[in-house]
VOGU-3710 file (C-alpha; in Angstrom, 3 decimals, decimal comma):
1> xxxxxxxxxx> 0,000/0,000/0,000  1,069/2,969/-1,093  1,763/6,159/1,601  -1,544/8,311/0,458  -3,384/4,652/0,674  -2,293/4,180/3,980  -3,265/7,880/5,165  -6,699/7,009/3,530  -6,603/3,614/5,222  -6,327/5,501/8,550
11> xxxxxxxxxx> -8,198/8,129/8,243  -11,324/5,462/7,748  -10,149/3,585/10,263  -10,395/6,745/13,132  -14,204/7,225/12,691  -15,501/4,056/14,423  -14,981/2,447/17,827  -12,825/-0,396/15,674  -10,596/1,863/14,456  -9,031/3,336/18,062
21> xxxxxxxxxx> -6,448/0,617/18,129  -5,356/1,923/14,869  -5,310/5,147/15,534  -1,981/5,138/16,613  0,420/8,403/17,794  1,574/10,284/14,592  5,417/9,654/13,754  7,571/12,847/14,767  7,451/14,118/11,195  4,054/14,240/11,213
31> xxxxxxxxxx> 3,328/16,199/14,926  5,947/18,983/13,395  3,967/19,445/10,332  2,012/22,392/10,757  -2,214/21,232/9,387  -3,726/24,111/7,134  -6,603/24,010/9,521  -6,593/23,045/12,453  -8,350/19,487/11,796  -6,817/16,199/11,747
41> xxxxxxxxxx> -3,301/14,940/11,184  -1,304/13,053/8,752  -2,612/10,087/10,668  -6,289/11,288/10,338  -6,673/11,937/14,474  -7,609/15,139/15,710  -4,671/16,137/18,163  -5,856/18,460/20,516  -2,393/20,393/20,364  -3,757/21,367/17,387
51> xxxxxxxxxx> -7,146/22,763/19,006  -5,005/25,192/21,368  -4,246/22,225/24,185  -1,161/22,816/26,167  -0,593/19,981/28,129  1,687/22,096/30,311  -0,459/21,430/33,730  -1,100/24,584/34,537  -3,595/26,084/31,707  -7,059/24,821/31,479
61> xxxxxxxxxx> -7,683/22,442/28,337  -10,941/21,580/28,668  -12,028/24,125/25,936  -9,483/23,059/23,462  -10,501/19,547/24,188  -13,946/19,615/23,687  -13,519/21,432/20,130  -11,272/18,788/19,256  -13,725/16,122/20,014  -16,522/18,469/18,513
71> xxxxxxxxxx> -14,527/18,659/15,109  -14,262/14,827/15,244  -17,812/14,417/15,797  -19,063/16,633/12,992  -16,394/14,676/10,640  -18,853/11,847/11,287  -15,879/10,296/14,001  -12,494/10,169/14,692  -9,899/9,483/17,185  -8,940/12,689/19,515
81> xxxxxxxxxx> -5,146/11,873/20,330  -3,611/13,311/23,314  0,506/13,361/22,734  2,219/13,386/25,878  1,370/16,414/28,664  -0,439/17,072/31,280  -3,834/18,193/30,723  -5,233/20,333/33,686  -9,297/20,107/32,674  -13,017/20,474/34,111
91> xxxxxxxxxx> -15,902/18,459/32,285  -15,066/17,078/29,034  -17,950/16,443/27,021  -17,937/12,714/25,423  -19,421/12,273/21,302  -20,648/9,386/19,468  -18,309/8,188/16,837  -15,079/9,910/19,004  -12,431/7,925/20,395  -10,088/9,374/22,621
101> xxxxxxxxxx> -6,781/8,842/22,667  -4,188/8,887/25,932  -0,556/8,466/24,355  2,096/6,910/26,838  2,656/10,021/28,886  -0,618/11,562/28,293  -2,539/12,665/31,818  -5,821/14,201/31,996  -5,973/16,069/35,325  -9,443/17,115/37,308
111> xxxxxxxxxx> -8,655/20,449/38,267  -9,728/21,913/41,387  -13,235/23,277/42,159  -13,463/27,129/41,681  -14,257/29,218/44,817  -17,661/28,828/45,562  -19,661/31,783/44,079  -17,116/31,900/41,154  -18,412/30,701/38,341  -17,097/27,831/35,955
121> xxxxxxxxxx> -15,415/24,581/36,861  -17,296/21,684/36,074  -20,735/21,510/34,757  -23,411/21,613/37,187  -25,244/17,871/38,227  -29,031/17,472/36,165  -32,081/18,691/38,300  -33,226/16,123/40,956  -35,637/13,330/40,133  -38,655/12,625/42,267
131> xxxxxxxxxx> -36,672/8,694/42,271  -33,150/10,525/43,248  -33,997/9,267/46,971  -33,977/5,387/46,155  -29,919/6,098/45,607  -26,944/7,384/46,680  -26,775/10,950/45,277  -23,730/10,272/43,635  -25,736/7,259/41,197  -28,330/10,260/40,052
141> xxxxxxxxxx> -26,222/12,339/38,383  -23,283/12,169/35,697  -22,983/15,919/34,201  -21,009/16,957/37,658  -17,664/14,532/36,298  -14,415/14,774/34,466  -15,338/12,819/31,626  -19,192/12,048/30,379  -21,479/11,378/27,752  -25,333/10,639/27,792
151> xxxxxxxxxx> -27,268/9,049/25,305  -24,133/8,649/22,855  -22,998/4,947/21,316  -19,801/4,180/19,526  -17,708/5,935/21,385  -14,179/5,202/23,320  -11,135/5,745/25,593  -8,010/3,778/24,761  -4,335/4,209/25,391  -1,845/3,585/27,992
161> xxxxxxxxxx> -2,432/7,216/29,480  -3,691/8,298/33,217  -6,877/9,686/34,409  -5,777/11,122/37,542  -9,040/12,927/39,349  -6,853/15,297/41,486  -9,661/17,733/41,548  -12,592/15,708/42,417  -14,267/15,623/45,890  -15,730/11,850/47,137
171> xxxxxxxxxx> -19,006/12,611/47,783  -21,110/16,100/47,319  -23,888/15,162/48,695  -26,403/17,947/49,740  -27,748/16,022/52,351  -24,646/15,114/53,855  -23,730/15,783/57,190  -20,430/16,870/56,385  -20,572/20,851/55,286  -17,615/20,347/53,123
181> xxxxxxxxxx> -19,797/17,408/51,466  -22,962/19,966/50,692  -21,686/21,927/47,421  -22,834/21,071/44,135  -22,457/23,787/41,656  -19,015/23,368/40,057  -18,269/20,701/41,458  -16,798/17,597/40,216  -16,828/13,699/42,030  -16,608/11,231/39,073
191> xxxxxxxxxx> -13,700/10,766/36,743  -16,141/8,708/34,032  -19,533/9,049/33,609  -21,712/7,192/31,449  -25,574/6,968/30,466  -27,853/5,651/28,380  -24,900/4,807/25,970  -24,194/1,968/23,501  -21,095/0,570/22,085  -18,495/1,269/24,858
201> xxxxxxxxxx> -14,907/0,434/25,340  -12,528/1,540/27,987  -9,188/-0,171/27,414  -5,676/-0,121/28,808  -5,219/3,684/30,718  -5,063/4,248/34,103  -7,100/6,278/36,687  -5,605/7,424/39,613  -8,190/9,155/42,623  -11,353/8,881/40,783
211> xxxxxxxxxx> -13,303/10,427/43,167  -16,704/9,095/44,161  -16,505/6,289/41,031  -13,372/6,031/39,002  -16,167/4,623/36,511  -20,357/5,248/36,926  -21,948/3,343/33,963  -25,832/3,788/33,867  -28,131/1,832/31,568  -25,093/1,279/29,019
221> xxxxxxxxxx> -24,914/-1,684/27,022  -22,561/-3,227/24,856  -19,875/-2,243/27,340  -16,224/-3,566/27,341  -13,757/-2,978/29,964  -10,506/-4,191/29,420  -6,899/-3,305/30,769  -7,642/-0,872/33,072  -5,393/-0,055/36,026  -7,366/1,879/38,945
231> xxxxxxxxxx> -5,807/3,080/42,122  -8,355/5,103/43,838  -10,477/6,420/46,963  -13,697/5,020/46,484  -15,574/2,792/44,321  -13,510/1,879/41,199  -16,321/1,080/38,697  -19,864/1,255/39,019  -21,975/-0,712/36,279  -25,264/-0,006/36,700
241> xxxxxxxxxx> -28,400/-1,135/35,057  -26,114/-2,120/32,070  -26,851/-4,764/30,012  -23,768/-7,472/27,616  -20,829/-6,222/29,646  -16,990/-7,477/29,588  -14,806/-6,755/32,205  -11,890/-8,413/31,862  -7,847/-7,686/32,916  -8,496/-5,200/35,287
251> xxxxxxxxxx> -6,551/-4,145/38,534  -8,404/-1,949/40,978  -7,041/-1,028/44,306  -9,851/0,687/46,539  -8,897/0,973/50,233  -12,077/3,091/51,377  -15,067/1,392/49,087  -15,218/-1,148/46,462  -13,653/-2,406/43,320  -15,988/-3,788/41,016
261> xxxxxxxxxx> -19,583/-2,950/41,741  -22,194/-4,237/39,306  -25,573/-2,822/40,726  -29,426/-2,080/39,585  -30,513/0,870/41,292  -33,420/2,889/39,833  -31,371/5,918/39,136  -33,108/5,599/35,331  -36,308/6,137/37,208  -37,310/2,730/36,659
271> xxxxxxxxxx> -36,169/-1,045/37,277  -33,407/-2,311/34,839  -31,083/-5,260/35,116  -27,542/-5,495/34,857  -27,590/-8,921/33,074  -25,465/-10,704/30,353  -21,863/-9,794/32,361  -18,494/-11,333/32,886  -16,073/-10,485/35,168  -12,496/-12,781/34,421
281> xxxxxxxxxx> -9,088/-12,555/35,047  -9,095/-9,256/37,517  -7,260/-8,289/40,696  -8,913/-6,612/43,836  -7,322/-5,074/46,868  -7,813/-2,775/49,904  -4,231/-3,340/50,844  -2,584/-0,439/49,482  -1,435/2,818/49,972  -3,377/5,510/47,443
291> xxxxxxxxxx> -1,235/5,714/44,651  1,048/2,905/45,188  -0,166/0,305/42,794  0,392/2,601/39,876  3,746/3,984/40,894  4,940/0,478/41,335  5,779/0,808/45,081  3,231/-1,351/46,311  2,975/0,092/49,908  0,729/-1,665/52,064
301> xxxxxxxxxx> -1,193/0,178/54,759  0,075/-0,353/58,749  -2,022/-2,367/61,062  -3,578/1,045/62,427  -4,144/3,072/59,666  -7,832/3,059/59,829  -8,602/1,955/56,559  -11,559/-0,559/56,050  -9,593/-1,924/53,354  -13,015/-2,762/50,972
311> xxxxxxxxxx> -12,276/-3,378/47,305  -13,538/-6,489/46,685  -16,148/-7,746/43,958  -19,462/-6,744/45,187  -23,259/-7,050/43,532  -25,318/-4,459/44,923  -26,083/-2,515/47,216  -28,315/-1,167/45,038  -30,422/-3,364/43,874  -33,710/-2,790/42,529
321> xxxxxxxxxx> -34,003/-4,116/38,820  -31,503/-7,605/39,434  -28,304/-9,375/38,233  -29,037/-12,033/35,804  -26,832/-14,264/33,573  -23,476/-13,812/34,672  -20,236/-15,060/34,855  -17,212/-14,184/37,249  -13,873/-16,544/36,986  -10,089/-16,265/37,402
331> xxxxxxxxxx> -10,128/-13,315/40,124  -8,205/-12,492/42,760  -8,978/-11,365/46,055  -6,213/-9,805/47,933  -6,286/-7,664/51,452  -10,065/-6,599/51,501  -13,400/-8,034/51,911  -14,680/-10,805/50,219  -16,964/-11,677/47,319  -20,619/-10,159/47,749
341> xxxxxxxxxx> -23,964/-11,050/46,683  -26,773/-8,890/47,439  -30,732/-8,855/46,802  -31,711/-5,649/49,133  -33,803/-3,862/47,195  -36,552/-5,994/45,217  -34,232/-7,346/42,778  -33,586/-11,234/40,821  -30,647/-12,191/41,675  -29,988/-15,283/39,594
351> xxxxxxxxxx> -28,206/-17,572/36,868  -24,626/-16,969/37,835  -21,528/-18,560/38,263  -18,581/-17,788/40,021  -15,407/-19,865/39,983  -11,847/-19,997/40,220  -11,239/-17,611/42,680  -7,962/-17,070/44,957  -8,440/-14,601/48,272  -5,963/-13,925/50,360
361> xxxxxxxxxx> -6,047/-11,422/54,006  -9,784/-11,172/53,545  -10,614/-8,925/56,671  -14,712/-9,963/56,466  -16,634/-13,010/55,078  -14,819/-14,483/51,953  -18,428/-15,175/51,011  -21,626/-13,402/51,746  -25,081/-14,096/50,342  -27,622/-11,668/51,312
371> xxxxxxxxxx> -31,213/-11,560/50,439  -32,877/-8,784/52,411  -36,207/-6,513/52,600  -34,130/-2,640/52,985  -36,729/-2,048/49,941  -35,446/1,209/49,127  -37,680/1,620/46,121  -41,046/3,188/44,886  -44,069/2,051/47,255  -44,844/-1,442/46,552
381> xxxxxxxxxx> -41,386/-3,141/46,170  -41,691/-6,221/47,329  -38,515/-8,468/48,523  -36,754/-9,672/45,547  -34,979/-13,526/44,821  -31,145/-14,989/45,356  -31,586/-18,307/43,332  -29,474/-20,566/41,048  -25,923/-19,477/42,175  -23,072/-21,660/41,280
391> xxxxxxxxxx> -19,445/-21,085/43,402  -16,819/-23,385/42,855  -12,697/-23,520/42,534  -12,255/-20,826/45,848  -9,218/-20,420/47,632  -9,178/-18,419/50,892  -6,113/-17,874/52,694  -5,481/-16,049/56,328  -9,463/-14,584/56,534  -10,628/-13,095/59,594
401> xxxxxxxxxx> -12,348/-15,279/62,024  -15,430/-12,636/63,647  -17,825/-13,419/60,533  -16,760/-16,616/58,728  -18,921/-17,191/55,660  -22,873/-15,945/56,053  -25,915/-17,244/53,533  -28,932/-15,402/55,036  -32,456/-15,026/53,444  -35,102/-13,467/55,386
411> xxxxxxxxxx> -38,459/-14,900/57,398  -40,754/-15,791/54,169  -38,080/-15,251/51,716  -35,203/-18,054/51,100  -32,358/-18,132/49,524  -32,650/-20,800/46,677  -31,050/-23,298/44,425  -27,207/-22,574/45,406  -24,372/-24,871/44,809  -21,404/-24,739/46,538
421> xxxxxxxxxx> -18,202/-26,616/45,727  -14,314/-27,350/46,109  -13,913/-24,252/48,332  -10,871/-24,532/50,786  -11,137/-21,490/53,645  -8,093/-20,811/56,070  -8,996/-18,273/58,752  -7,129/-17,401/62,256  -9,390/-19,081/64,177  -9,913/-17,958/67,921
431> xxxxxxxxxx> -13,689/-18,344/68,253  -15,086/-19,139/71,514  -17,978/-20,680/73,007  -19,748/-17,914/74,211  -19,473/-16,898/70,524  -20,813/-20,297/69,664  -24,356/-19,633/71,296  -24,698/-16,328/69,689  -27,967/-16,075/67,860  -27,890/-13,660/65,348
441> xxxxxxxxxx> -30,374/-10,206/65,123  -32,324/-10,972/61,696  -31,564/-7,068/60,897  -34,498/-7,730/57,891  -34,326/-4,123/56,687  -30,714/-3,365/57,641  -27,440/-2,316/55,467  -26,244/-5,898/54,122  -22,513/-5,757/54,912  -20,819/-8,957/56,436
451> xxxxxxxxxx> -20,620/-6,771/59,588  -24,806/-6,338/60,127  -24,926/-9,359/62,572  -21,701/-8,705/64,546  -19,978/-11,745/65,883  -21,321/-14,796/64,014  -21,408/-18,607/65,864  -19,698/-20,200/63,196  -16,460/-20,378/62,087  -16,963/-22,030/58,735
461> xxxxxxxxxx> -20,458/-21,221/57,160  -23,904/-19,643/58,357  -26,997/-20,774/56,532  -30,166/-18,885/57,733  -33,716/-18,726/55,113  -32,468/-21,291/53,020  -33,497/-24,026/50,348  -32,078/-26,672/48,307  -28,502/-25,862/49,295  -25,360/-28,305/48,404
471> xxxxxxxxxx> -22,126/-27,773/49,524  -19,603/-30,411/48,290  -15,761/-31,023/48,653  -15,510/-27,855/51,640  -12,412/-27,867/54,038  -12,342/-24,899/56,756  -9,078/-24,807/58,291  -8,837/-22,640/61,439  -5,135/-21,355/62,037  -5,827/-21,320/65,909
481> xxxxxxxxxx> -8,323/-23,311/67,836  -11,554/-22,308/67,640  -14,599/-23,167/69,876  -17,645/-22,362/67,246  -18,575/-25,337/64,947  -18,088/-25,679/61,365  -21,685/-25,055/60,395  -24,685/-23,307/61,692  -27,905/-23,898/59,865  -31,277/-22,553/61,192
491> xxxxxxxxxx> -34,647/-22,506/58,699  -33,776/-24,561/55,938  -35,460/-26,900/53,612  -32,897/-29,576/51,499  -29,311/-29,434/52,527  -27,098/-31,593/51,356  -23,674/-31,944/52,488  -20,866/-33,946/50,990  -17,161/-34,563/52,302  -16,956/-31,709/54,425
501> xxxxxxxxxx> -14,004/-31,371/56,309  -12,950/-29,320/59,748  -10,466/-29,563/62,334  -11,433/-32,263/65,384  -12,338/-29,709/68,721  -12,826/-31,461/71,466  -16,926/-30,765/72,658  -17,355/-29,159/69,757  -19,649/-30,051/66,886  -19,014/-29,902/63,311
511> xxxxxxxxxx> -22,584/-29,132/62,704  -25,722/-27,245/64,489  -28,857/-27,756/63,062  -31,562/-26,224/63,734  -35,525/-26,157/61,858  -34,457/-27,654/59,080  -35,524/-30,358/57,154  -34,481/-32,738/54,182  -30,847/-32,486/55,264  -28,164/-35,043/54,287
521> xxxxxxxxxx> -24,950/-35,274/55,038  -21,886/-37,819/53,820  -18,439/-38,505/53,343  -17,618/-36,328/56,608  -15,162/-37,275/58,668  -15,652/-37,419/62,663  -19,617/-37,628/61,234  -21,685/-40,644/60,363  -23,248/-40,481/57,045  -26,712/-39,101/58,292
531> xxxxxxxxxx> -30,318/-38,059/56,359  -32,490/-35,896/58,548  -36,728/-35,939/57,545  -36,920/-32,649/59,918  -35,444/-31,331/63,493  -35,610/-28,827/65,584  -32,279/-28,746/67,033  -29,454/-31,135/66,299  -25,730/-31,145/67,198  -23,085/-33,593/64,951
//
């Protein structure tokens, strides 16, 4: 191909989602040449050095920016390529068709709120909904970010570049009892924002503080996440009511909040599922200082820092439309809480499968099930499902003892259909018996967070509102003694357990059961193979 082929070639190539990983940085030549207008390049992106940009950190870009990705967008698409600078900006206004650009070197920087009264800065949030109050305020809103588009498709970031949300504030939430946390106007708190888009990819660049969400996707669909690196101070991606999602390759260190957060809220002003996901071959911590992931350093957190160390994979809390087909595999866990399953808010959760999953210094449950009546929805939400949930392949190594594993319905509504297998917890053990005959608070409307019932009477699992459970091939190794038995299971209907293994305690049982029914239990060592019709309290 000849050289004016290959500038065609490109040029086509810029205008679509497809063509971003061709749209690569213009040879030296080509940035000295001087365009007749200031348009696109000998590569066919639009540079925004050529839109007035300055990259030098200290002027505000934002207006060059956005007439760079303007130009692209009234080309009929294009790549917007950012050469290497730093790029001190307020909102940046995402197009269909556009593809943005982050060279190696490339930072976009939130810059910091003007004074209050002065105006500027970022763009102001939308007007409240009458359904803003069935969220977080930070899930009704998208204009107030670094980085957004609504109701755009084909469009994507790409590049080995930073997103670093210096600028942004965690929360500013009006209602907040923090004054600091009360301004809006100008404001920014979210370094992506995303709604009722199509045709999405985010691949390969780093964000650094991302403020309330690194990443807030609302109702998008056709979404692909791939590459990312996020070190940050609250949640590191939100997906939200989004429908055929890909999240794949990602590293996401989140001391204060969580990693990954698929939820369903009705921030649309109406119920939508986030269905048709996977979730593969990603790495979540709390472990690590802010910063320290991306600079290489790696700096983990002292014993008393005060950090709850969170970012872990987590569906809900939000949760009013449901999770539905889905697939999570080849993740690991690493210094945070564990994996999270949550039905709080009316929604079906079901059809998933999670497997092949290695946790390490989990500092809560490594699993937690929750189906719960909080309800925070319009009047007449009734309490949603948890059914047909596969877990398999999970690896747990030095978790925290207080909560062990909790599966917990509600009175009336169960938790159904769930199969565990070949899961192999380690925790630190030092349960006693006093702990042993706690009784946990239902807490039917409460918060669902492993930490709701306080000290838990099991060390291993504990089953509450359940039916047609199996857990198969389960070891729980406790790295002290511990006086609490393996298993706890109260209200359940078709249990069956199958070589189950736990440390010998002297006086203390492997299992408590108690109203349950249809339970079976084999290939358990210390415990004769046993089928129980129906009891009301049992010790084996």
């Amino acid at each position: 191909m000849n050289e004016k082929g290959r500038r065609g070639f490109l040029k086509f190539a810029g205008t679509g989602l497809m063509g971003t990983a061709l749209a690569l940085e213009p040879t030296a030549h080509a940035m000295a040449k001087t365009p007749a207008t200031p348009a696109t390049d000998a590569t066919g992106s639009f540079n925004v050095r050529h839109f007035g940009a300055t990259g030098d950190g200290a002027t505000i870009d934002t207006p060059a920016i956005n007439k760079a990705i303007d130009a692209a967008a009234e080309a009929g698409g294009g790549t917007v390529l950012f050469p290497a600078g730093n790029y001190l900006c307020y909102s940046i206004h995402l197009k269909s068709n556009v593809a943005l650009y982050l060279s190696q070197g490339a930072v976009i920087i939130a810059a910091d709120a003007l004074p209050e009264g002065q105006p500027g800065g970022y763009d102001d949030p939308e007007p409240s909904q009458p359904w803003e109050k069935y969220q977080d305020y930070g899930h009704n809103h998208w204009h107030n970010s670094l980085l957004w588009g609504v109701g755009m498709h084909d469009i994507s970031i790409c590049g080995p570049g930073r997103i670093w949300g210096r600028g942004l504030v965690r929360s500013n939430d009006p209602k907040s009892h923090n004054p600091k946390d009360q301004r809006v106007q100008g404001v920014g708190n979210k370094s992506i924002s995303l709604k009722n888009c199509y045709n999405v990819l985010l691949k390969d660049f780093q964000i650094l503080q991302g403020g309330w969400f690194g990443i807030l996707a609302t109702g998008v669909d056709n979404l692909t996440i791939d590459g990312l690196t996020i070190d940050t101070n609250r949640d590191g991606m939100d997906i939200d009511c989004c429908r055929n999602v890909h999240i794949s390759n990602c590293t996401v260190n989140s001391p204060w909040d969580d990693a990954i957060v698929p939820k369903s809220s009705f921030a649309l002003g109406y119920n939508r599922a986030t269905e048709n996901m996977t979730i593969s071959n990603c790495y979540v911590t709390g472990a690590y200082l802010l910063g320290s992931v991306i600079d290489g350093s790696w700096k983990r957190w002292g014993p008393n820092a005060g950090v709850s160390h969170t970012g872990r994979i987590k569906f809900g809390t939000e949760s009013n439309g449901g999770f539905k087909n889905i697939a999570v595999s080849n993740c690991v866990f690493d210094g945070c809480q564990g994996l999270a399953l949550e039905s709080e808010d009316g929604a079906l959760l079901e059809d998933m499968v999670i497997t092949n999953i290695t946790m390490r210094d989990i500092v809560s449950s490594p699993i937690f099930l929750r189906l719960g009546s909080r309800l925070r929805g319009p009047e007449g939400t009734q309490t949603g499902v948890l059914r047909r949930v596969k877990i398999s392949n999970i690896v747990c190594s030095n978790s925290a003892s207080m909560y062990g594993c909790i599966i917990s319905g509600v009175p009336g509504h169960v938790i159904e259909d769930v199969c565990l297998s070949n899961i192999y917890i380690q925790h630190r053990g030092g349960g006693t018996r006093e702990q042993a005959a706690i009784h946990p608070p239902e807490k039917i409307d409460g918060y669902p967070d492993p930490h709701m019932f306080g000290d838990m009477p099991s060390q291993g699992f504990y089953i509450r509102h359940v039916k047609n459970l199996e857990m198969s091939d389960i070891k729980i190794v406790a790295m002290n003694p511990d006086e609490r038995p393996a298993f706890v299971v109260e209200d359940a209907d078709g249990v069956d357990f199958y070589h189950i293994q736990s440390q010998e305690q002297p006086g203390v049982p492997k299992f408590v059961l108690n109203d349950v029914k249809n339970v079976s239990i084999e290939r358990t060592k210390g415990v004769q193979n046993t089928e129980i019709d129906r009891t009301a309290h049992k010790t084996l």
